[in-house]
N, C-alpha and C positions, 0 to 999 in steps of 0.2 A: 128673864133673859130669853134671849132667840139661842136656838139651836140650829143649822142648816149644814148639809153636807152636800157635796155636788153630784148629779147623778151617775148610777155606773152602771157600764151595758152589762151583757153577760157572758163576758169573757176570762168569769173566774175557772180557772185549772186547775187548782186544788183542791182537795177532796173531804172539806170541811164539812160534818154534819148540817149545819146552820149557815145562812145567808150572812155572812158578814156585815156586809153596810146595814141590813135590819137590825142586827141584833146589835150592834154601836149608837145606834139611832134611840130603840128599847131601852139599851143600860142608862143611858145618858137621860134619857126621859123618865123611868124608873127609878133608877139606883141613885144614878151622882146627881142630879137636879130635879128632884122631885115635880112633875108642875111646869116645868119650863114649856115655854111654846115653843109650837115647832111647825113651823113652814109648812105645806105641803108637799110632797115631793114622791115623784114615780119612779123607779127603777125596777131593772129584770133581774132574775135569778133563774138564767138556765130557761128554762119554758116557760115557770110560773112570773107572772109580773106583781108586784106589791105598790101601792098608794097610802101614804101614809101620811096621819094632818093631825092638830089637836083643834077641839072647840069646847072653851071653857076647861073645864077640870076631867072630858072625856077625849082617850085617847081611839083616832078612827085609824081601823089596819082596813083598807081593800085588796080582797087577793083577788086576781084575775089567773085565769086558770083553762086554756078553750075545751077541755076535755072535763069540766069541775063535778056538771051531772054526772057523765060517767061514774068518777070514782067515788060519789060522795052517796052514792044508791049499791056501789059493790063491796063497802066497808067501811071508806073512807069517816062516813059523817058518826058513825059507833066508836070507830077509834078517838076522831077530835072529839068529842063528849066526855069520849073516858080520859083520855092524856091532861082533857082542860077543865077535870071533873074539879070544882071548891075554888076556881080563879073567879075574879068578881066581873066577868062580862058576860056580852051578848053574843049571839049571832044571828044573822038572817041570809036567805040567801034571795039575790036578784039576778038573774038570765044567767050568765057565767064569772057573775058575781059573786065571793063570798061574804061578808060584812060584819067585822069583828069591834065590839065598841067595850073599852075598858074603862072602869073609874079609877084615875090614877087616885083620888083621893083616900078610896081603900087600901090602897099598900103604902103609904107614906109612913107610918112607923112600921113597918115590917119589912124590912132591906132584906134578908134570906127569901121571903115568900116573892118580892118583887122580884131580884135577880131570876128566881125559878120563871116568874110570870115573862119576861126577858126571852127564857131560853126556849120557852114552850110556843112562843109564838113566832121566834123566830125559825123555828124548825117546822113552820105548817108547811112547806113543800116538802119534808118527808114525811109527814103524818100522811096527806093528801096521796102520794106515791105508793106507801106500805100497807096501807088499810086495805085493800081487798086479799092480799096476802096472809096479815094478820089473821084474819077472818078464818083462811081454810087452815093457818096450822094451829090455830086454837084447836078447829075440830079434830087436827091429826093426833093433837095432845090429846085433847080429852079421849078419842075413841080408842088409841091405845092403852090410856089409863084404864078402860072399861074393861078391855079386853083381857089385861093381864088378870082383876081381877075374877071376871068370869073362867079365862083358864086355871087361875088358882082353886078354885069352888067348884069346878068340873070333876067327875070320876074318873077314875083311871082310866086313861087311856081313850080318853073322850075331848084332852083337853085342847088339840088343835081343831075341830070341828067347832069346839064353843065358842073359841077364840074368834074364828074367821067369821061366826054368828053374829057375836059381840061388838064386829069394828062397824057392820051396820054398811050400808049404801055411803060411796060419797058424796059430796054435796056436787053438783054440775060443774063442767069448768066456767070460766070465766074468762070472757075476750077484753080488752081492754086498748082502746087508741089512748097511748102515751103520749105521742109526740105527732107530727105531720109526716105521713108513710109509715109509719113504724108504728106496730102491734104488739102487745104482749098478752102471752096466753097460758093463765094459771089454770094447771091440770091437776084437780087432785086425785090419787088412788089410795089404795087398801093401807099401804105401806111408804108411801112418801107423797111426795107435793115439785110436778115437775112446773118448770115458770119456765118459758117459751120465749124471745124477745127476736123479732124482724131486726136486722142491724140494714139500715139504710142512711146511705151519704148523700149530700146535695153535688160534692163534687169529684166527678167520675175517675179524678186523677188520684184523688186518695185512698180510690177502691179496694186495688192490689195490695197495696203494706198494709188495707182494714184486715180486709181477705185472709194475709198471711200471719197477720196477729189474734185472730179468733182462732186460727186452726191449731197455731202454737199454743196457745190460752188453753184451748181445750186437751190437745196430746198431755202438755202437763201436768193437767186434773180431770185428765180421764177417769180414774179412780177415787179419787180424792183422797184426802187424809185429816189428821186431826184441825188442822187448821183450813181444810177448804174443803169444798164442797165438787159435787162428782161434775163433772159436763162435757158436752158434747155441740159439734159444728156440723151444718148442712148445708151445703150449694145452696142458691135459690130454686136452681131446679130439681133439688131430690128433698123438698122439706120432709122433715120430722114424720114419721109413722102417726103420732099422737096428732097431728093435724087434719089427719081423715077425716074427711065428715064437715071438716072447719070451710070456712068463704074464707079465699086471702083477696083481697080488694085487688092488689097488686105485689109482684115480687119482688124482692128488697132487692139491694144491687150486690149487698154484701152477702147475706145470709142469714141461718136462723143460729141462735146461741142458745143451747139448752140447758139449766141450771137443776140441779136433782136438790130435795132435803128431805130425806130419810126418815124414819119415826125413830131411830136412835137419836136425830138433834132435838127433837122436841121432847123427848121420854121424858117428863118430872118438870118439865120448862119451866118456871116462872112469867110474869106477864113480859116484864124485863128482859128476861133471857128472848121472847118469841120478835122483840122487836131489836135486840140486836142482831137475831137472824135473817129478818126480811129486808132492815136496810140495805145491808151491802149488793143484796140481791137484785133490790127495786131500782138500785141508782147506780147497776152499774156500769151504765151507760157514761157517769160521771168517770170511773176510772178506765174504762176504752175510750173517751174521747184524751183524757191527761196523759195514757200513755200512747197514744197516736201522736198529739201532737209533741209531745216528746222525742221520742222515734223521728219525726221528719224533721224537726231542731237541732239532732245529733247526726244525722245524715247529712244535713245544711253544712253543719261544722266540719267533717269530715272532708264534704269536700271544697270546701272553699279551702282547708289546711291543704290538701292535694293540691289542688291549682297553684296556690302560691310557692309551694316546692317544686311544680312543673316551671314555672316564671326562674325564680332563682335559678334554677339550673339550666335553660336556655339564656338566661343574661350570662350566664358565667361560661358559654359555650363559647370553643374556637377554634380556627380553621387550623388542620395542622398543616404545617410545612412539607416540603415530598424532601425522603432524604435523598433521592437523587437527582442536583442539579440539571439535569442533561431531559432534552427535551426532543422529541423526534417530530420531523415534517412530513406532510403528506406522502412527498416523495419515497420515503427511508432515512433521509439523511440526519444524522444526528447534530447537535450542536447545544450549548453552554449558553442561555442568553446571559445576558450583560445584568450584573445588580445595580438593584433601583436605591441603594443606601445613597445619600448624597444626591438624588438626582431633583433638578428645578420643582 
């Protein structure tokens, strides 16, 4: 049997870990028809674009990616090794190519391991996104693991000197082109992991309510709390302290959005626990574009309801009558004209 689905641009707004149309394309090749052919077919997903074809009993995923070296030399290609570690494919990489080749033949009795083969490749644009991230809060986990125990094992009153011995140099930051204009820049220290992100629009009219939604974004997790993470907004023209020293190519039109994670989130992490952290971090660009365009759909609505109440109540306008008959002439003279009831 043929499988084909029609192509979709990338104008998904919802804030689903996994590409959607991939991973319906995955299940259906995988899980409910083992083997089935499947068309070739390109679609986008937000920046990353995906190509996906079967020949023979091998299923081809092409991920296209324009930033792919980057990421895949700052973490990215450790993390898909590890996340894709016991799956029965390949990979290779060509120019800003990635090239994944699966035997579906090996998961045809195993429905649990295919569905997972499904979800894991339907998520290579976060894998691809979080991997340099990953990278420095393993190191913030493990160097704090170090440290507690070397302050444990310290003498008296020695044991904040061994500790700060213990956490060691951190690794360099890391600059990173995400998108076209927009930079992100993972900084790590002693004690947390700041992620840096340029916020830049293509159109100038959107600017202000970006503007006004990072600053509010940030006022209410300036601190953070149990559920979110600390941060902070900059002008274009007053960046970040921590960008000293940094080349910005050019300045964003919105501004910079600064993300904190403290070595209290990572204390004890699991591998698990460190990539539920750095998602929401790396993609969250996906949830400031979902609530922008939200915000300017609720404004739309807003005021078209206003217009149409301004309308209604000019149609239901009307001229009042004078209550006094009596009409005066240039002269002074008063006079009563004549009613017009009954007239031709």
């Amino acid at each position: 049997p043929s499988c084909a689905l029609p192509a979709m641009s990338s104008d998904r707004q919802y804030l689903e870990d996994a590409c959607p149309t991939l991973l319906q394309l995955l299940k259906r090749t995988l899980v409910e028809e083992p083997g089935a052919q499947l068309e070739e077919q390109d679609f986008q997903d937000f920046e990353v674009g995906y190509s996906l074809s079967m020949s023979g009993s091998m299923l081809k995923l092409k991920v296209l990616y324009p930033f792919l070296h980057q990421a895949l030399k700052s973490g990215s290609q450790e993390l898909l090794e590890r996340v894709w570690e016991g799956l029965p494919l390949t990979l290779h990489l060509e120019s800003e190519e990635l090239h994944v080749s699966l035997d579906v033949k090996a998961l045809e009795k195993d429905e649990p391991e295919a569905d997972r083969c499904a979800q894991m490749l339907a998520n290579t644009r976060t894998w691809l996104l979080i991997g340099p991230l990953i990278g420095c809060l393993r190191w913030l986990r493990d160097a704090v693991s170090a440290a507690a125990a070397a302050a444990t094992a310290a003498e008296p009153g020695n044991a904040a000197a061994t500790r700060s011995a213990a956490l060691g140099k951190p690794p360099p930051p890391i600059t990173l082109q995400l998108r076209q204009q927009e930079t992100c820049w993972i900084v790590p220290k002693q004690d947390r992991i700041l992620v840096i992100f340029s916020v830049h629009l293509d159109d100038e009219v959107d600017v202000p309510l970006a503007r006004a939604f990072c600053q509010e974004f940030a006022e209410t997790n300036r601190k953070g709390t149990e559920f979110s993470l600390p941060c902070s907004f900059h002008e274009s023209k007053e960046p970040p302290s921590e960008l000293r020293g940094f080349t910005i190519a050019s300045a964003p039109n919105v501004g910079f959005q600064t993300l904190t994670l403290t070595d209290q989130h990572v204390q004890g992490a699991s591998e698990e626990r460190l990539i539920a952290l750095a998602r929401p971090v790396m993609t969250w660009r996906n949830y400031f574009q979902f609530h922008l365009k939200n915000t300017k759909s609720f404004l739309h609505s807003r005021l078209r309801k206003r217009l149409d109440g301004w309308e209604q109540k000019i149609g239901k306008a009307r001229r009042r009558r004078a209550q006094d008959p009596k009409r005066r002439l240039i002269s002074g003279k008063e006079f009563v004209p004549p009613s017009r009831v009954g007239a031709p």
